[in-house]
Structure formats: C-alpha cells, structure tokens
C-alpha positions as CSV (number, residue, x, y, z in Angstrom):
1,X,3.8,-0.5,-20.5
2,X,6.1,-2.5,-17.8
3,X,5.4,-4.3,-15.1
4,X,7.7,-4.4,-11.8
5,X,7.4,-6.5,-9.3
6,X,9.5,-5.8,-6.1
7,X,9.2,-5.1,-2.0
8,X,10.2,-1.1,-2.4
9,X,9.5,-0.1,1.1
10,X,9.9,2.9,3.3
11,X,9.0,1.4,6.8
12,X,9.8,-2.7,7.6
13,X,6.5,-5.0,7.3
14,X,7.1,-7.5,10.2
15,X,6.7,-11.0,10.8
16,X,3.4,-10.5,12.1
17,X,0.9,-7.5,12.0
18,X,-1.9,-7.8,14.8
19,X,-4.0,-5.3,17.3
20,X,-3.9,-7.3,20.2
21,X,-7.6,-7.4,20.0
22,X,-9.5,-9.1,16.7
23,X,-7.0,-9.9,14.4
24,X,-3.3,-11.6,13.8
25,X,-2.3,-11.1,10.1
26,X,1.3,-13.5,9.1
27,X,2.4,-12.1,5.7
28,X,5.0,-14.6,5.7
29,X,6.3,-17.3,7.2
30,X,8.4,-20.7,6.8
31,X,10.3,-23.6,7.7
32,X,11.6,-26.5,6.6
33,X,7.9,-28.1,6.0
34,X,5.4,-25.5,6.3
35,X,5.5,-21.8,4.2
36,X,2.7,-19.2,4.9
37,X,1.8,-16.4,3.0
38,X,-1.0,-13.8,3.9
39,X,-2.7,-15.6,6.5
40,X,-5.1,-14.1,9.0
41,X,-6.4,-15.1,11.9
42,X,-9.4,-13.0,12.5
43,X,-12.3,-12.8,15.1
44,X,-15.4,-13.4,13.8
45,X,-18.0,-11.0,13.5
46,X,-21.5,-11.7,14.5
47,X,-23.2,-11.2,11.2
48,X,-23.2,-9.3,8.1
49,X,-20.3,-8.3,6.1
50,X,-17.5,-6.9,7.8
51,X,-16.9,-4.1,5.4
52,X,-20.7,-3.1,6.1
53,X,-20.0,-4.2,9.9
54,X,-17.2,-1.4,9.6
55,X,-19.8,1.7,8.5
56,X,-21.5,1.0,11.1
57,X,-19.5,0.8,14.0
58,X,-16.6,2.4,15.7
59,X,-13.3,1.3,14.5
60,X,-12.3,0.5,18.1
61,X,-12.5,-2.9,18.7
62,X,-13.3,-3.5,14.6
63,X,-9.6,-3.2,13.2
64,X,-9.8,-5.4,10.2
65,X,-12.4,-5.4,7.2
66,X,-12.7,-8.5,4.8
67,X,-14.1,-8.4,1.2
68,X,-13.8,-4.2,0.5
69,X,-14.5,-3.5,-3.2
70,X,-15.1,-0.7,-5.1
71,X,-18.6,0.6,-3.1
72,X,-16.8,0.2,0.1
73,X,-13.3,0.7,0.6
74,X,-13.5,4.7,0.4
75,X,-16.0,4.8,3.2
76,X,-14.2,2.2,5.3
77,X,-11.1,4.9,4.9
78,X,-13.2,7.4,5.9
79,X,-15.1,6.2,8.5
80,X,-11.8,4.0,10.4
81,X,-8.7,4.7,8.5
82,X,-9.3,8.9,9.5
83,X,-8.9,7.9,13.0
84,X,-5.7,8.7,15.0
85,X,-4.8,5.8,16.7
86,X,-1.5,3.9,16.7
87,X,-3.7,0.6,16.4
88,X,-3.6,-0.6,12.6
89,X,-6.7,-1.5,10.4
90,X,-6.5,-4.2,7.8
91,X,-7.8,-4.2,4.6
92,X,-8.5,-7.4,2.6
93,X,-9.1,-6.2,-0.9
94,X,-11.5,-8.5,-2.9
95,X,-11.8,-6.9,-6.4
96,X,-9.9,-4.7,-8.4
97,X,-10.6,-1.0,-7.2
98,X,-10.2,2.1,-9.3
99,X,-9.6,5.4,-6.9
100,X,-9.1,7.6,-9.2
101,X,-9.8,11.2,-7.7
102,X,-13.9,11.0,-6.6
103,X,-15.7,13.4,-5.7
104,X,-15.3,12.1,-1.8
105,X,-11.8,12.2,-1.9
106,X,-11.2,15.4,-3.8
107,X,-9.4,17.3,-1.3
108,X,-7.4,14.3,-0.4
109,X,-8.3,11.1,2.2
110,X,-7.1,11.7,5.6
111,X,-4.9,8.7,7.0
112,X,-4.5,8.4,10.3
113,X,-3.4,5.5,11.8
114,X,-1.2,2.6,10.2
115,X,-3.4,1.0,7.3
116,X,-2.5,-2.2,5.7
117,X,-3.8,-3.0,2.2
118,X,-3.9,-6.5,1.3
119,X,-4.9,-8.5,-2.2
120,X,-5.6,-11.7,-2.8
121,X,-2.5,-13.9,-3.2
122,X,-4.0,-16.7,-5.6
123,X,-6.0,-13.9,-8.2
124,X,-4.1,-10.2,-9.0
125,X,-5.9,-7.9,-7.3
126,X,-5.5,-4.1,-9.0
127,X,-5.9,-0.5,-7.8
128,X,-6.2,1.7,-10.8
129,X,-4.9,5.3,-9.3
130,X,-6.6,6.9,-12.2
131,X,-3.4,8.9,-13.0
132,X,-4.3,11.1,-9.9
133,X,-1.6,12.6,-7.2
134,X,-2.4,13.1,-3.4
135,X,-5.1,10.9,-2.9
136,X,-3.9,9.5,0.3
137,X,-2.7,11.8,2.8
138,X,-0.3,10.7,5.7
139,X,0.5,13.2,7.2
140,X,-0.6,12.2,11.2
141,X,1.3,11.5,14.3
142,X,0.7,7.5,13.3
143,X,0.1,7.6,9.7
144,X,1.6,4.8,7.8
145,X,0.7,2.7,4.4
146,X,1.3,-0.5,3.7
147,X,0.5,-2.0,0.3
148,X,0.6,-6.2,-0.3
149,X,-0.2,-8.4,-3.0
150,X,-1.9,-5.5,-5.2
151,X,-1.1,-4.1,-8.7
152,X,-0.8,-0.7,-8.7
153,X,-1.3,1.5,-12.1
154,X,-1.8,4.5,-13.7
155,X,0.8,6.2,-11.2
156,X,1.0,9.4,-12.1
157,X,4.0,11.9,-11.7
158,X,3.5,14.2,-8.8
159,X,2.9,17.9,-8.6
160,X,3.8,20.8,-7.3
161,X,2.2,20.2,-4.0
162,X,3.9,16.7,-3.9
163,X,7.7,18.3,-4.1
164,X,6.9,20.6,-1.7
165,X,5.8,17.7,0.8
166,X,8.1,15.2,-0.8
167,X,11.4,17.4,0.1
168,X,14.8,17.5,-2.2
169,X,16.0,14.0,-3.8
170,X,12.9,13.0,-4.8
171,X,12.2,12.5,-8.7
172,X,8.2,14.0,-9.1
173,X,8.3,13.0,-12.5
174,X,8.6,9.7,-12.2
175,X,5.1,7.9,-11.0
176,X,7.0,4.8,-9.1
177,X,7.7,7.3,-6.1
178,X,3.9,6.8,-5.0
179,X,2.5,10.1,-5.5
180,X,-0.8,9.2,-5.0
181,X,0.4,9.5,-1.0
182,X,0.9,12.7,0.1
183,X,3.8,12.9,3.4
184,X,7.2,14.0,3.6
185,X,9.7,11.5,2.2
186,X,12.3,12.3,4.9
187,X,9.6,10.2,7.5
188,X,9.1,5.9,6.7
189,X,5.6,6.0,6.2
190,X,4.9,3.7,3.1
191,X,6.2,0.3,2.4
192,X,5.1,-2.1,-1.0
193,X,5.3,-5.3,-0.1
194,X,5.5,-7.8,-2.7
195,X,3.3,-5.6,-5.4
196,X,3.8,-5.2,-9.2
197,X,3.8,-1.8,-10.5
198,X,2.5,-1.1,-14.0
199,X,4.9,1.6,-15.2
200,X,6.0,3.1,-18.6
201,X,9.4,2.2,-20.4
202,X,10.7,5.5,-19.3
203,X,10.1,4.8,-15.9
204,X,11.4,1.1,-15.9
205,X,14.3,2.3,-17.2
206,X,15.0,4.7,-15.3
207,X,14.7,2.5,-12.2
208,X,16.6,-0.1,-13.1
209,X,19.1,2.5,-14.1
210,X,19.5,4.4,-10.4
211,X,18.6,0.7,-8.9
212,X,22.2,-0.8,-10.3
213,X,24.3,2.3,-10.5
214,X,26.5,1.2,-7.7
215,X,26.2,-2.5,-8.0
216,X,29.2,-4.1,-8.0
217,X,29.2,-7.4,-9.6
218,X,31.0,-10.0,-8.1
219,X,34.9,-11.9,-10.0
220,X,33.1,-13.8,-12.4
221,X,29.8,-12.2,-13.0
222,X,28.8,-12.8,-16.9
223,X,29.0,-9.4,-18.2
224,X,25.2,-10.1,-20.3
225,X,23.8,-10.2,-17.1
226,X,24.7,-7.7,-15.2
C-alpha cells in the first residue's frame, strides 16, 4: 500500500470559503511574514456542540459544524448537507471516520449543496471508505465536494452504476477516481485539496504513469529523475 499526497481537483477551492452569514473559512494564505492554513472564523453558537446544534436546527443560518466524528457526521449529511441550497456547509472532521456503506446510507447519501470536509492540519485525520462505491451522491443543481487535510482509504474501483454516471474516459477500475461519489465526470463537482490517498502499487503506478506521459522535461533535466 502507497500513499499520495496531491491537490487532484475537479472544481477550484478559493482563497476563502464563507456564507456570508456564520462563518469565513481561509484554507490558505501568506505573505512575506504571516502563512495561514485552515483557519476559520466562525460565529459562536450559544451552547452545546455544534454538531448536536446541527441535528437540531435548520441548516439555514447553521452552515458550519465543528468536532463531527463517527456518531455524527452521517446525520449532519443528512439532516443539512441533503438541502438544496447554493450556500455551503463546513465540516470540521475531529476523528478518523469509517463510512463504509451503513445501513443509513445504503441507497446512497444525497448531497445537495456545496459541502466542504475539512481535517485537522496538526494530527492526520482519516476517512476509511470501507472499499464501498456510490456513497455520496452529487447529483443536484448545487452539488459539489470538497475534501481537505483528510486521508482517504480503502477506495474502491467503481461499478457499473459509476461508468454509467461517470461517462467515457474514465478508468472504473482504478479507486483514485473517487468512486465513492456518485455524478457525472463531465460536470466539476469534486476537488481534493491537499489530501493523501492510500492506494495500491497498481494504482500508484498507474498514476504516476498517465500523470507524466506528456511531461516534457526541460535541457538539462537529470534523466534519474525524471
């Protein structure tokens, strides 16, 4: 087993990700004297958790949940990533989280609006996929994915019913393609943002492969390195 750690992305993360309303989120930023990375400015809540905070309420007006872990996250999805709305939810992710394919998410988990999934920058935060496809389903007028600072494993190849979303040009047997979202490939609706993926030798190799087949190295390059 590999690791890879890259920014493979299918949609631009910005500057800065906010709703206008409770939260500003700065994945990066820097200068000559100051550097931030995964900073959020958030509105405080008046008590309790947010990720309880978020059962409980309507996700308008609550666009951002601290501390989800593995009892939470899949009803915080539920309950405020389902909704369609162009205004994007936030995710901190405390702990490592296995999906894998619960009963609750069997069928697939609706995503609605732009979702933004974010780890901790100082310990690895993990999301163990369970070697299951089509767990995440963007297919809505505003659905987008955004992963950060998280280890993904146990990515699976896709199936039939991810080629027949995925359209032609797309490798299914080859788990770094993200099958665990379900949308049409042709649309930018996922983007990793600095994330390691754990991924076979095969599958290493075969992306470093298609990543350099038309590099051209510059007059000079040492041929060991290229």
């Amino acid at each position: 087993m590999h690791v890879l750690t890259a920014c493979l992305s299918c949609c631009c993360l910005s500057l800065r990700l906010q709703d206008n309303a409770t939260f500003l989120h700065i994945p990066y930023w820097s200068d000559d004297q100051t550097m931030v990375n995964h900073v959020g400015l958030l509105l405080a809540s008046p008590g309790g958790t947010t990720a309880d905070l978020a059962l409980t309420r309507p996700a308008a007006g609550r666009n951002f949940v601290l501390a989800a872990n593995q009892a939470t996250l899949v009803p915080v999805l539920q309950a405020a990533g389902s909704t369609s709305t162009s205004v994007p939810l936030l995710v901190y992710v405390a702990t490592n989280i296995s999906l894998g394919r619960p009963q609750d998410i069997a069928a697939g988990l609706p995503i609605n609006r732009p979702v933004f999934l974010v780890g901790r920058v100082t310990v690895p935060t993990g999301i163990d996929f369970g070697m299951q496809v089509n767990q995440l389903v963007l297919l809505g007028s505003y659905s987008r994915m955004t992963l950060a600072e998280l280890v993904l494993e146990n990515l699976a190849p896709g199936d039939e019913r991810s080629a027949d979303f995925a359209g032609a040009g797309f490798d299914v047997q080859m788990g770094y393609n993200m099958w665990p979202m379900l949308y049409p490939r042709s649309s930018n609706r996922v983007a990793l943002h600095n994330c390691t993926l754990a991924l076979s030798t095969l599958e290493l190799e075969e992306y470093l492969y298609k990543a350099t087949l038309y590099k051209v190295q510059p007059a000079g390059f040492p041929a060991a390195l290229a």
